[in-house]
N, C-alpha and C positions, 0 to 999 in steps of 0.2 A: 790732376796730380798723379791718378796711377795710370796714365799712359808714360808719365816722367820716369815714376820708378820704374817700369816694367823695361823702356827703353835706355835705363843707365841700368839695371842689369844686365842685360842682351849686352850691351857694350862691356860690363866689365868680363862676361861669358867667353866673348868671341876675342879679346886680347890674354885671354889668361888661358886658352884653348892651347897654342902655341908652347906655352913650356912643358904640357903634356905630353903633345906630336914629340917636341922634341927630346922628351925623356926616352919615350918609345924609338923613336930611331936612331939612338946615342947607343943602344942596347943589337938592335936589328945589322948596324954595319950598311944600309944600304946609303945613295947619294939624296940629301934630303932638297935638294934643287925644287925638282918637280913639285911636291907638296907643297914648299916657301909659296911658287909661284901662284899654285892653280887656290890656295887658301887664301891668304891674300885676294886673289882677284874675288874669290866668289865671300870669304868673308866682308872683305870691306863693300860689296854692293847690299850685302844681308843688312849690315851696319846701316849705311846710308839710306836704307827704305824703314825699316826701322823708326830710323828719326823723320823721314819723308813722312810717313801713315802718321807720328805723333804730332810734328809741324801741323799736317794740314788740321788736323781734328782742334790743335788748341790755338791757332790762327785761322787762315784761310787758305784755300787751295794754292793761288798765285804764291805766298810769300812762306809759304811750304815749300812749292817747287824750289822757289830763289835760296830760301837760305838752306835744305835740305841737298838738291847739288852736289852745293860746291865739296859740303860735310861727307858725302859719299866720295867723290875725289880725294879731299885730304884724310879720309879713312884709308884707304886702301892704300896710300903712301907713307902712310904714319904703321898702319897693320905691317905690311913688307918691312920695312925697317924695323918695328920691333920683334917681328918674326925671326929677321936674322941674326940681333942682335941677342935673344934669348939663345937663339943655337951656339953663335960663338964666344956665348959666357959659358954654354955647356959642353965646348968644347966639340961641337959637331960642325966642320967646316970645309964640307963636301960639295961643292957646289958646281960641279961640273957639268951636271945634264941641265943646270940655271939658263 
């Protein structure tokens, strides 16, 4: 059970991370493109290993991989879209260097 907690922390960490970034560069004036992207990519593979390392420990390796995956892909798809979606409620909608 506390690989569960520890791993829906880390999850609520890594999507509540994003309206931080974009407080800070609502304020900076820079083009928040590049950050969306490159967090995004490397949060949602954090995410997905995350749940990979607590799958395999409270199942087994195989059905860790399988259902661990896919949870890594649709993190980082679901991350990117709430990432942008917190910018363009904050009014940050620079996406030019995207």
């Amino acid at each position: 059970m506390k690989e569960i907690r520890t791993s829906s922390l880390h999850s609520l960490f890594v999507f509540g991370l994003p309206i931080i970034i974009t407080a800070i560069y609502t304020k900076v004036e820079n083009s928040i493109g590049p950050v969306v992207f490159v967090y995004s990519i490397v949060g949602g593979i954090l995410f997905g290993l995350t749940w990979i390392k607590t799958l395999i420990k409270k199942l087994n390796r195989v059905a860790g991989l399988i259902i661990g995956v896919p949870i890594m892909i649709v993190g980082i798809v679901l991350l990117f879209n709430f990432f942008i979606w917190v910018s363009w409620i904050m009014g940050e909608m620079d996406y030019s260097l995207l």
